[in-house]
N, C-alpha and C positions, 0 to 999 in steps of 0.2 A: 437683562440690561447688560451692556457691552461694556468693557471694562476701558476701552478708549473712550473717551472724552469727546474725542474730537476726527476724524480720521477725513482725509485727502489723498486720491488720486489722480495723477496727471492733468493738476487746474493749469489752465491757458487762456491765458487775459490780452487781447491788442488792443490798443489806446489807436485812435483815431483807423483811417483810409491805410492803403500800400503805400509804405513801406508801413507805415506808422509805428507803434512804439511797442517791443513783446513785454508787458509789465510781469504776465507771469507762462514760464515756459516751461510745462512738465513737472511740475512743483506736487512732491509730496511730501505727506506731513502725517504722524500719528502723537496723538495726545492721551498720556494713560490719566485717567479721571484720577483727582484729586490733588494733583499735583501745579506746579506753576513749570511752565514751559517757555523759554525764550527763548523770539524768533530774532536774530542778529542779522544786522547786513548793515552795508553802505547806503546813502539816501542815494534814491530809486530802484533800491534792490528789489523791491517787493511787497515788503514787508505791510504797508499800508494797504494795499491792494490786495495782501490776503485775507486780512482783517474784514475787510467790507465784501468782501467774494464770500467769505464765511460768517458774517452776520447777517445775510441777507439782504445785504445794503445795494450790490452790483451784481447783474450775471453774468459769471465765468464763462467762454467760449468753447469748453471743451474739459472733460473730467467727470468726477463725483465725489461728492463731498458729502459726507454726515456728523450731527453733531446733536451726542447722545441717542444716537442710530435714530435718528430722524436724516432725512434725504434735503440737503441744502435747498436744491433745484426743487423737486417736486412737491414739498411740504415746508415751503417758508413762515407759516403759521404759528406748525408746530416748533420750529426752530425758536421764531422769536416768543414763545413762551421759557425757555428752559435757560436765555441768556441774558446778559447786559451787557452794555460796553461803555467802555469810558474810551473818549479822544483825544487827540492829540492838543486839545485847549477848551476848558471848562465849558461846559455847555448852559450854563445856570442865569438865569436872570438875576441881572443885577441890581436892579430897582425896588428886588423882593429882599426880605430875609434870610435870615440861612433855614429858617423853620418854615415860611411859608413857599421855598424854592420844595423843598420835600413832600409839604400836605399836596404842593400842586401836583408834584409828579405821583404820589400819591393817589391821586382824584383821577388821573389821565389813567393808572392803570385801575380805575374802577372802584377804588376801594373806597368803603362808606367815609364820611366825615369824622367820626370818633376814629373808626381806626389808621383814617392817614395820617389824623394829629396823633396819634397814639406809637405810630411807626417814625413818626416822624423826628418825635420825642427822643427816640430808642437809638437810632442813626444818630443825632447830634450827641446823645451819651456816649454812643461806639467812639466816635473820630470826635473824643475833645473838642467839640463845638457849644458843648450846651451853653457857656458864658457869652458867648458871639451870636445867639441861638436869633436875637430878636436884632440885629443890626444887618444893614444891606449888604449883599454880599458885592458887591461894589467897594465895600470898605474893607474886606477881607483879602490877605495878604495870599500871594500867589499858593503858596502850601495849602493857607484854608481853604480857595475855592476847589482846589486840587479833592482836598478831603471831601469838601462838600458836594463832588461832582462827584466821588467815587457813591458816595453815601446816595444818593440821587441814583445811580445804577443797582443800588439793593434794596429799594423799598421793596420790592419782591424778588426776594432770595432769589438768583438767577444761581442754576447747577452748575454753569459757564460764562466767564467773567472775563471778555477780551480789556484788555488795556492795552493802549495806541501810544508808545512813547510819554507813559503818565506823569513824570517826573520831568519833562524838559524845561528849561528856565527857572529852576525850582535852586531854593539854594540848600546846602546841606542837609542842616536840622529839618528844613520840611523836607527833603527827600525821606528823610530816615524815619519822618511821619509816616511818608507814602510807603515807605516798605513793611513798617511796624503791621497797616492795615492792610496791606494785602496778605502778610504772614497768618493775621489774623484769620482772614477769610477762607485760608487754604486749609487751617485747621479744624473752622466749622463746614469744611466738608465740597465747598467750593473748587472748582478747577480752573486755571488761571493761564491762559493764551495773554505773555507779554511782550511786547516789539517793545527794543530799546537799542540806541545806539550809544549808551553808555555801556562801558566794559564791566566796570564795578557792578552796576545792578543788576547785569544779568548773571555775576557770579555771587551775588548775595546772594538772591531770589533762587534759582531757576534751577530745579532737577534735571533737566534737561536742556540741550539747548540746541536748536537748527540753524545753520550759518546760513544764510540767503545772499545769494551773487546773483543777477543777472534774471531773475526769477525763477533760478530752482534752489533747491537744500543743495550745499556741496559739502555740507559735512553735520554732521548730528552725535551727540552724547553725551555724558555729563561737562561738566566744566573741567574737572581734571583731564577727562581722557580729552578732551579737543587740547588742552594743554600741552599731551604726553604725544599728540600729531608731530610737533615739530624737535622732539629730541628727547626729550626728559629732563632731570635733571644735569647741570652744568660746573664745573667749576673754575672760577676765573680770577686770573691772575694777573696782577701790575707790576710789568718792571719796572726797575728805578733809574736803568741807564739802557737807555735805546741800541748804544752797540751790544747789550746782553740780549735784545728778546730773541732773535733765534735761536739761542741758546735755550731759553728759557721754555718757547713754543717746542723744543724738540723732547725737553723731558716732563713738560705737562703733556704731551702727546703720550705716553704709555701710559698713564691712565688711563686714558678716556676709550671707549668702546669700539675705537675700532677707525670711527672716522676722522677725518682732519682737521686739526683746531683751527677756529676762527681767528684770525690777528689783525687787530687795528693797529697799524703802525702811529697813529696821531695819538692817542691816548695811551699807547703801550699794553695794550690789553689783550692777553689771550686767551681763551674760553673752550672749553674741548666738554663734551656730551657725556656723562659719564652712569655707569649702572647704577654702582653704590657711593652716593654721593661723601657719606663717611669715611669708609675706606679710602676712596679717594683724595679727600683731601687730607686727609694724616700722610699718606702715601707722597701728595707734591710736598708739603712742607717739610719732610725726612728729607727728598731727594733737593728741594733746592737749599738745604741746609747744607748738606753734605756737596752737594758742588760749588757753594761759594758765590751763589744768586741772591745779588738783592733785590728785593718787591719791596714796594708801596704800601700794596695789599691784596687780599689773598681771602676770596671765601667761595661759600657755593650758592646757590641760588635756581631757582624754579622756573620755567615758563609763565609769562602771565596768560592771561587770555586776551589781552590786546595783542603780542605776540602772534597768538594762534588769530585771529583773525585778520590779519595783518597777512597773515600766512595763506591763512584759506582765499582771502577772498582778493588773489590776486592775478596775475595774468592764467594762473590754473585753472581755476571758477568764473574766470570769464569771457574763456574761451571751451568752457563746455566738457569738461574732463570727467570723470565717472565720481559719483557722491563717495567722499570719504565716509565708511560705515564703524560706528566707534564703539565697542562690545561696551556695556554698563559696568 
């Protein structure tokens, strides 16, 4: 058994006639089994469209793909035995129960009657439903159908569990539902392909995470390293009086590593890239002590990963520039 989850080579998706639309262009992807991987991007980066090219849902125009070394293209069969996917809005009937949404999906994949009610049971205990268990899911709040949708893509343990932007519309506490269970699932052995275009959940979540522009990866690796893309850390300082920040930008500049501090003249803010962020700022506050510089304020601070994506996925990534490769 392959220790990737999931693996992609040069997938190529066009949406309609010439010109029509490249949804995905040269697009590769490797998923180490067991882990949760998020795919990021902008809406129509991809992302959806890889999702359904590797669930077997659409065929790719060009590539290969397998998933838990089964062959996308040639063995869809076997693929849709080893997965499940949850999308981008509940798929559950709502007329049903939250118990009788499960025995049915339950029934569809075959399973006897004692054991989908029995599965069924087990799901609603998993994702906090069992008190909601016998009411329509029509009445159930955006989180729960959310649960009970996920829970509906495990009545047969799938090895590979895509989720399509799971959490959209969702408000906090049930997001943090929706994360709690998929944490869950990763640690009973589950591998977990997530598209989201929240920044937070694919830095809660995501061992990994491939930035999607334009339909290919233009950058991949964990959250910190796509963070440490655009500088590392920073440290930044507010003058107090606008005729001092030149002054002030010239001697926070011998800190910082090398390159040229950023300066917003409207906020008074100058910012410089620095190695040792400690060092560094014990280092500004000694020297604007000592030359008679007053600030506002004065600390250091990290790249986010909105930042880094913000970064990556901008006139660089989409115009086609070589995949930034980000050592683990």
């Amino acid at each position: 058994m392959t220790d990737h989850a999931i693996a992609a080579e040069g997938l190529r998706k066009r949406y309609g006639g010439s010109p029509g639309h490249q949804a995905l262009d040269g697009l590769d992807l490797t998923v180490p089994a067991g882990t949760v991987y998020g795919l990021l991007g902008p809406n129509g980066a991809g992302k959806t469209t890889t999702v359904r090219a590797l669930a077997t849902l659409l065929r790719y125009d060009a590539g290969r793909a397998t998933v838990r070394g089964h062959d996308v293209a040639r063995r869809p069969e076997r693929v849709r035995e080893v997965i499940g996917l949850t999308g981008q809005y509940a798929a559950v009937d709502e007329l049903l129960s939250g118990r009788q949404n499960l025995v049915m999906f339950g029934r569809l994949f075959k399973l006897g009657p004692r054991t989908a009610r029995r599965r069924a049971d087990e799901l609603l205990e998993r994702f906090g439903l069992t008190e909601a268990a016998g009411r329509n899911a029509g009445q159930y709040s955006g989180g729960m159908r959310r649960r009970l949708d996920l829970a509906a893509s495990l009545v047969r343990t799938p090895e590979v569990l895509f989720l399509d932007e799971p959490t959209t519309g969702l408000d906090p506490r049930s997001r943090n539902q929706v994360w709690d269970a998929v944490r869950s699932l990763v640690a009973s052995g589950t591998t977990v392909l997530l598209t989201t275009q929240y920044l937070e959940e694919a830095d809660q979540l995501a061992e990994r995470i491939a930035v999607i522009d334009a339909g290919r990866v233009v950058a991949e690796g964990t959250p910190d390293t796509l963070k440490g893309l655009i500088g590392g850390d920073r440290v930044e300082v507010v003058a107090r009086h606008r005729d001092q920040l030149a002054a002030v930008a010239a001697l926070v500049a011998r800190v910082g590593d090398g390159r040229p501090p950023e300066i917003d003249t409207d906020t008074r803010r100058v910012s410089v890239a620095v190695r040792d962020r400690v060092t560094a700022l014990t280092d500004v506050v000694a020297a604007l002590r000592g030359a008679g510089l007053a600030v506002e304020d004065i600390g250091t601070r990290r790249p986010t990963l909105d930042e880094a994506f913000l970064h990556l996925t901008g006139e660089r990534g989409r115009h086609g520039a070589a995949r930034a490769e980000v050592a683990a």
